[in-house]
N, CA, C and O atoms as CSV, one atom per row, in Angstrom:
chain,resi,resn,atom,element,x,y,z
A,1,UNK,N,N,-3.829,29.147,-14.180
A,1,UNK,CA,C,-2.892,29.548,-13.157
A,1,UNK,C,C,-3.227,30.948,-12.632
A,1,UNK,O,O,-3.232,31.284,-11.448
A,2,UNK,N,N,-3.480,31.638,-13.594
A,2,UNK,CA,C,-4.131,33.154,-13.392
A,2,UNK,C,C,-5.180,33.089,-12.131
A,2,UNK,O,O,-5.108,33.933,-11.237
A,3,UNK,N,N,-6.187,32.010,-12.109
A,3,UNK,CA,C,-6.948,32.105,-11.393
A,3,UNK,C,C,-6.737,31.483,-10.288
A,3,UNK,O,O,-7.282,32.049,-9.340
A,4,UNK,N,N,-6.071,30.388,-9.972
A,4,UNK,CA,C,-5.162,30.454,-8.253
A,4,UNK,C,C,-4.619,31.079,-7.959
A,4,UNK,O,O,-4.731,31.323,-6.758
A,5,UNK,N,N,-3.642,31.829,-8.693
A,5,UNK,CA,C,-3.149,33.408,-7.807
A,5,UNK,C,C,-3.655,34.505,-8.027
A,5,UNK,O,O,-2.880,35.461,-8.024
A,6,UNK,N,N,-5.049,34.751,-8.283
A,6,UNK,CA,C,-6.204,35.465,-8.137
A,6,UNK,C,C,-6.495,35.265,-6.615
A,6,UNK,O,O,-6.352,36.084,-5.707
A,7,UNK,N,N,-6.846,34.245,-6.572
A,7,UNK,CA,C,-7.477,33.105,-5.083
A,7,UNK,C,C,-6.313,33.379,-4.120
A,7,UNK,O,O,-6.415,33.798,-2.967
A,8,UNK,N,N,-5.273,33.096,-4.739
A,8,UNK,CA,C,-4.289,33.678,-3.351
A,8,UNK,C,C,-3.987,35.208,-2.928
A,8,UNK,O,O,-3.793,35.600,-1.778
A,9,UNK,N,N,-3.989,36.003,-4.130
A,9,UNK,CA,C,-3.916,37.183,-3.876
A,9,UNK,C,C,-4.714,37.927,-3.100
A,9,UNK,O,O,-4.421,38.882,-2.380
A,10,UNK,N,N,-6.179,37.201,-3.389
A,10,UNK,CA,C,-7.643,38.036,-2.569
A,10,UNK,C,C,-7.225,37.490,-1.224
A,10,UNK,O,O,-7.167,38.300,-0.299
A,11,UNK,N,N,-6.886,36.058,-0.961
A,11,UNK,CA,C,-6.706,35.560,0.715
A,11,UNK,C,C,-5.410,36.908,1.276
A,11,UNK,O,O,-5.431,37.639,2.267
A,12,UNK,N,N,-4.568,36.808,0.345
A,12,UNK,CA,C,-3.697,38.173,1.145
A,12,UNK,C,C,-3.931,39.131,2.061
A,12,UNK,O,O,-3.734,39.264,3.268
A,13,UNK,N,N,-4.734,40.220,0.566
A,13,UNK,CA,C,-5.081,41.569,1.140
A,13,UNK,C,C,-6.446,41.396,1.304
A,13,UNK,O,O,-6.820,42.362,1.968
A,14,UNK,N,N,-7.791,40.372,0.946
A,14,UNK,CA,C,-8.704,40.632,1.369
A,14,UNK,C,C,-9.326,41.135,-0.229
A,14,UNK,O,O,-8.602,41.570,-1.125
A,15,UNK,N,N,-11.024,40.935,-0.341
A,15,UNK,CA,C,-11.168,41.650,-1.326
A,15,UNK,C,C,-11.841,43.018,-1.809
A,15,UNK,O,O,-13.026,43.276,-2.015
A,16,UNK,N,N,-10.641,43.844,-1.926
A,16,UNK,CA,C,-10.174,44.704,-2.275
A,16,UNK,C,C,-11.764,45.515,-3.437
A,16,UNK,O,O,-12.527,46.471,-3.299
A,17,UNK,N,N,-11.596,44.649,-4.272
A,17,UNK,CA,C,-12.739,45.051,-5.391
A,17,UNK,C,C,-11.714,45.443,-6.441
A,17,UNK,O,O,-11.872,46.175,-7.418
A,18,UNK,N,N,-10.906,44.963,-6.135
A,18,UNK,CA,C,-9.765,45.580,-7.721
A,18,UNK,C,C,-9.521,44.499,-8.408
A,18,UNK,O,O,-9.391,43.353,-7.978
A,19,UNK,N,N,-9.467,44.846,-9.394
A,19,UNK,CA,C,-9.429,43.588,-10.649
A,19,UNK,C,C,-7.800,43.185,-10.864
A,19,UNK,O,O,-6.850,43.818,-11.325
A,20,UNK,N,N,-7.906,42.152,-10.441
A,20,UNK,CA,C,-6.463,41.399,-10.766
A,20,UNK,C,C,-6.094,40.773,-12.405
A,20,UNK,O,O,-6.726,39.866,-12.946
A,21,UNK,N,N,-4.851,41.554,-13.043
A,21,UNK,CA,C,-4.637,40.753,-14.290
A,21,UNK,C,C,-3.277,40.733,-14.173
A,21,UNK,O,O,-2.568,41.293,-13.336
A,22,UNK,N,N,-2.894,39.830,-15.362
A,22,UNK,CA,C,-1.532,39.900,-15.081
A,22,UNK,C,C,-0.441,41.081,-15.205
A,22,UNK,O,O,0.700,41.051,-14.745
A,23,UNK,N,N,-0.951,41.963,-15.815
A,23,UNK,CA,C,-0.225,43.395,-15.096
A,23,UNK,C,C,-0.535,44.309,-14.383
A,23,UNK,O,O,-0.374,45.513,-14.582
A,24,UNK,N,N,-1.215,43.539,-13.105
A,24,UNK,CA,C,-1.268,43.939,-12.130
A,24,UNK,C,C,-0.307,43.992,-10.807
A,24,UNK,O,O,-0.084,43.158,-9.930
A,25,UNK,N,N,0.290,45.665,-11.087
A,25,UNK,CA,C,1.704,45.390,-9.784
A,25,UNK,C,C,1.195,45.159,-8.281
A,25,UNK,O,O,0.285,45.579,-7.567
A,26,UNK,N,N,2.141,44.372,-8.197
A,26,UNK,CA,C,1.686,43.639,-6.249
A,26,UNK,C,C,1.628,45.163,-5.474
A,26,UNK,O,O,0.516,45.530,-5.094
A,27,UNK,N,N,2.903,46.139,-5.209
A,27,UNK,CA,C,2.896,46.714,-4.404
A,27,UNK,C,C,2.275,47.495,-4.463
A,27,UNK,O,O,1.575,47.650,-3.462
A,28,UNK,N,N,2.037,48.747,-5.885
A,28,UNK,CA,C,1.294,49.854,-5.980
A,28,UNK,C,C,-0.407,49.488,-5.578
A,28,UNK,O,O,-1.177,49.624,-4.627
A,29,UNK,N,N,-0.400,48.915,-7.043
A,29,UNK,CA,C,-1.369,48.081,-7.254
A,29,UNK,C,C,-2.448,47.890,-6.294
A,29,UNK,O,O,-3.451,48.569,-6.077
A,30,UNK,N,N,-1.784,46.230,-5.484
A,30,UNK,CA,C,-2.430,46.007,-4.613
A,30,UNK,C,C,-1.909,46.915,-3.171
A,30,UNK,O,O,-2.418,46.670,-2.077
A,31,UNK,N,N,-1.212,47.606,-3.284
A,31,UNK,CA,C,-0.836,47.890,-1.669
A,31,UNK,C,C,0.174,46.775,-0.709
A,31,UNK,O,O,0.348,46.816,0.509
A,32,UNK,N,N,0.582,46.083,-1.411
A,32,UNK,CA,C,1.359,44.771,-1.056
A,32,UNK,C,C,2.412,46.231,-0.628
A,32,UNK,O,O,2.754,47.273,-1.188
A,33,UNK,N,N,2.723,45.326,1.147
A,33,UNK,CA,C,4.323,45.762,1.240
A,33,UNK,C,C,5.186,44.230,1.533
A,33,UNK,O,O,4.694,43.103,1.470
A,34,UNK,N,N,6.515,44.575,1.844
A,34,UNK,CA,C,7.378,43.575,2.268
A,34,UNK,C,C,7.098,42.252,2.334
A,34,UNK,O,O,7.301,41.368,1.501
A,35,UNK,N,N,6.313,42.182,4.063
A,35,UNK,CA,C,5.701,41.322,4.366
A,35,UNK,C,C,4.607,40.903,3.941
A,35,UNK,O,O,4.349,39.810,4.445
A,36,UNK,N,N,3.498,41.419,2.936
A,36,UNK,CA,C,3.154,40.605,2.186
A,36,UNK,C,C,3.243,40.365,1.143
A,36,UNK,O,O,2.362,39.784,0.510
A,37,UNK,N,N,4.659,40.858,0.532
A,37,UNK,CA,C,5.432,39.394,-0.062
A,37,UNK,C,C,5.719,38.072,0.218
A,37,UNK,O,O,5.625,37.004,-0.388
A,38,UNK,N,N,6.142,38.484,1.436
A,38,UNK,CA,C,6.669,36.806,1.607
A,38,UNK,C,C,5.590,35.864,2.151
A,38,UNK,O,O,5.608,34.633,2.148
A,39,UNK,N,N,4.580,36.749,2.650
A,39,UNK,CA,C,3.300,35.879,2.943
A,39,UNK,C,C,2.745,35.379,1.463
A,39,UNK,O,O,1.891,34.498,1.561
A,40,UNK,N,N,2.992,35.680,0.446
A,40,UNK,CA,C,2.608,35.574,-0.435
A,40,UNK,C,C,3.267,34.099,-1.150
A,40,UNK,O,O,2.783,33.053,-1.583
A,41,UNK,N,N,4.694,34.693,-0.992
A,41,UNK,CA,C,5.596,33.715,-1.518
A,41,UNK,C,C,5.000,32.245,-0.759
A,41,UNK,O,O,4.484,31.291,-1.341
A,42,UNK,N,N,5.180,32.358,0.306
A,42,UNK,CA,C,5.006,31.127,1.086
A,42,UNK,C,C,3.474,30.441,0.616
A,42,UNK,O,O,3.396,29.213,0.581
A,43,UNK,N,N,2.214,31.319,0.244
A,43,UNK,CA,C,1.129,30.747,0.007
A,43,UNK,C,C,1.508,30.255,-1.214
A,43,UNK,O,O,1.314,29.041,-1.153
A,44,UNK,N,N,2.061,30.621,-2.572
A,44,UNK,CA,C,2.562,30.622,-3.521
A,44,UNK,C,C,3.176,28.816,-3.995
A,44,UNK,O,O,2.953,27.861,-4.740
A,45,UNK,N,N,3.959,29.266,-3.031
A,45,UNK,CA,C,5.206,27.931,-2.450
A,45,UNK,C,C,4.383,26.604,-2.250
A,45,UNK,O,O,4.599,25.599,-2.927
A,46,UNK,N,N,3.351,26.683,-1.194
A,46,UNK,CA,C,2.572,25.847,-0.690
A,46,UNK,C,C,1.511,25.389,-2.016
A,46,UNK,O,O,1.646,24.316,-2.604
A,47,UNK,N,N,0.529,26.326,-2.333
A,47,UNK,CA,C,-0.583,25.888,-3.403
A,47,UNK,C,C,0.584,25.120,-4.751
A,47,UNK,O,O,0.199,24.120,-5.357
A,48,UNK,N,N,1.530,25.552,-4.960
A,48,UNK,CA,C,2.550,25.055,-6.521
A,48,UNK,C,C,3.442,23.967,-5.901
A,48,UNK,O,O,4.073,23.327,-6.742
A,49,UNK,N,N,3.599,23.679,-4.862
A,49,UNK,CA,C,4.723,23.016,-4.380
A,49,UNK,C,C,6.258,23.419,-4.886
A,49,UNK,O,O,7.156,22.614,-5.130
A,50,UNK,N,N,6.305,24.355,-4.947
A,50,UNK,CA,C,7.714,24.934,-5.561
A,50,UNK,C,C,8.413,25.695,-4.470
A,50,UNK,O,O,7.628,26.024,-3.582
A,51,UNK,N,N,9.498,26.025,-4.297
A,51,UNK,CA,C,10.023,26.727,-3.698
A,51,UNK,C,C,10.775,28.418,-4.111
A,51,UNK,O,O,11.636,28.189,-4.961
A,52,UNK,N,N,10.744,29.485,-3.897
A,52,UNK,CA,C,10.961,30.339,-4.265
A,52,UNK,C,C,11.454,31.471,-3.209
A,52,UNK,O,O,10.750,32.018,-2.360
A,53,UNK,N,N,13.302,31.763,-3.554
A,53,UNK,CA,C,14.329,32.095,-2.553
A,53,UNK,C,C,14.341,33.156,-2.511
A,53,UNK,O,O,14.088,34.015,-3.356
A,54,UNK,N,N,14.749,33.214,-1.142
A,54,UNK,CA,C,13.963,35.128,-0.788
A,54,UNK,C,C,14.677,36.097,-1.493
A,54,UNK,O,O,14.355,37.282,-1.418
A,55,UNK,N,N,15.869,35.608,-2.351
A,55,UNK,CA,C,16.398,36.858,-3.076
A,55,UNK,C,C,15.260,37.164,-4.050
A,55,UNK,O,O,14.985,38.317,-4.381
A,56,UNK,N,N,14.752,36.325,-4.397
A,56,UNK,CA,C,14.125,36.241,-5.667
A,56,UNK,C,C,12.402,36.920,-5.819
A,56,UNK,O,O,11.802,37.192,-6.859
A,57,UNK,N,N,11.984,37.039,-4.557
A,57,UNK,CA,C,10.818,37.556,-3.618
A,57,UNK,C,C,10.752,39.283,-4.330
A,57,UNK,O,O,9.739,39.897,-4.662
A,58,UNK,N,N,12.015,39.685,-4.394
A,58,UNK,CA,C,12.248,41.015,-4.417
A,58,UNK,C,C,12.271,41.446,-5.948
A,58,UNK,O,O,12.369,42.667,-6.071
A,59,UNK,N,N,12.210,40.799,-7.050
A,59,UNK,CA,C,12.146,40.670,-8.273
A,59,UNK,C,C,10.235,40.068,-9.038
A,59,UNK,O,O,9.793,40.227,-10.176
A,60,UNK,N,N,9.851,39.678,-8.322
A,60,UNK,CA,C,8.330,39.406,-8.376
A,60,UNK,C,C,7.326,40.740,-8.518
A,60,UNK,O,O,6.154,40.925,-8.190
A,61,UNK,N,N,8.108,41.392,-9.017
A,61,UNK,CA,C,6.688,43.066,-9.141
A,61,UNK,C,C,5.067,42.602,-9.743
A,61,UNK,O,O,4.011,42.841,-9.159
A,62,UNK,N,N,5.163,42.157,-10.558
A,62,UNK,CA,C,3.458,41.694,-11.132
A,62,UNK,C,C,3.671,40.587,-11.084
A,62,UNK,O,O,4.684,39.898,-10.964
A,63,UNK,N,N,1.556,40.233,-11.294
A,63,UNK,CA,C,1.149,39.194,-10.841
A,63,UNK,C,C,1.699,38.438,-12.055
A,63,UNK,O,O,1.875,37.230,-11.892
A,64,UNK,N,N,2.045,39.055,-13.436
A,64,UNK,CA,C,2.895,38.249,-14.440
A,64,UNK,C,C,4.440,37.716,-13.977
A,64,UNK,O,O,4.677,36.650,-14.545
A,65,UNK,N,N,5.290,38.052,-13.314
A,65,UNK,CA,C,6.020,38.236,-12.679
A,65,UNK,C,C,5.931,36.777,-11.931
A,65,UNK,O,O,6.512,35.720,-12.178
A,66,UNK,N,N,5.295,37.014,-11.256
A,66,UNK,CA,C,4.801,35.333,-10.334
A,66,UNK,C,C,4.458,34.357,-11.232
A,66,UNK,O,O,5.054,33.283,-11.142
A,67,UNK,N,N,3.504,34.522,-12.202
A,67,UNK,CA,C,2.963,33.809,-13.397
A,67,UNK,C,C,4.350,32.811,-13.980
A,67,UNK,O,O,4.301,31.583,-14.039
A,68,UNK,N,N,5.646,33.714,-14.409
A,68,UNK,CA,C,6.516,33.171,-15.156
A,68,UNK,C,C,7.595,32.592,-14.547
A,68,UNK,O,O,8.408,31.860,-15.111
A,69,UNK,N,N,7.609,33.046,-12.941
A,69,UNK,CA,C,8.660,32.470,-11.562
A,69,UNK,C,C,7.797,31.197,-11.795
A,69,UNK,O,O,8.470,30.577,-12.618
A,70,UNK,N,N,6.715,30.478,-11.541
A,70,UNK,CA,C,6.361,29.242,-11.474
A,70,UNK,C,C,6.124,28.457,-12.591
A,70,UNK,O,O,6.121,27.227,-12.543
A,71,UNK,N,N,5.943,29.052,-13.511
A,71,UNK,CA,C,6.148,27.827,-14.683
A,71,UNK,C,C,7.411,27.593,-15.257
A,71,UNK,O,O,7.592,26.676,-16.058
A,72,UNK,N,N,8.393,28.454,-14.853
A,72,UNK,CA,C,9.875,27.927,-14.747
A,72,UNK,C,C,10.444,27.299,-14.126
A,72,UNK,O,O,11.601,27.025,-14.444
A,73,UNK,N,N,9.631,26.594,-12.489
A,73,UNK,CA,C,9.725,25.373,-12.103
A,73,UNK,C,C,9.961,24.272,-12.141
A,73,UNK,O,O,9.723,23.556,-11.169
């Protein structure tokens, strides 16, 4: 799973050259703002078939973070 939202994360911001793990924070981190959160969410949404509500967008800080929102699906 680590490594599809590796794959989605690089389609985001592009690659960066920074090493993605799972405590890797979206915003500092990667430079993620707002909007690509929810661009995120939505790629997220789409590759897992899950859905994930925009309150909940705002609670996603690391890529662990996302990791444990979808296998609670």
């Amino acid at each position: 799973m680590l490594e599809k939202l590796k794959n989605i994360l690089t389609e985001t911001i592009g690659d960066k050259g920074i090493e993605i793990t799972e405590n890797t924070v979206l915003m500092s981190d990667l430079g993620l703002n707002s909007l690509d959160l929810v661009n995120l969410a939505v790629s997220v949404e789409d590759e897992f078939d899950i859905e994930i509500p925009d309150r909940a967008i705002k609670d996603l800080k690391t890529v662990k973070d996302v990791i444990d929102f979808i296998e609670k699906q």
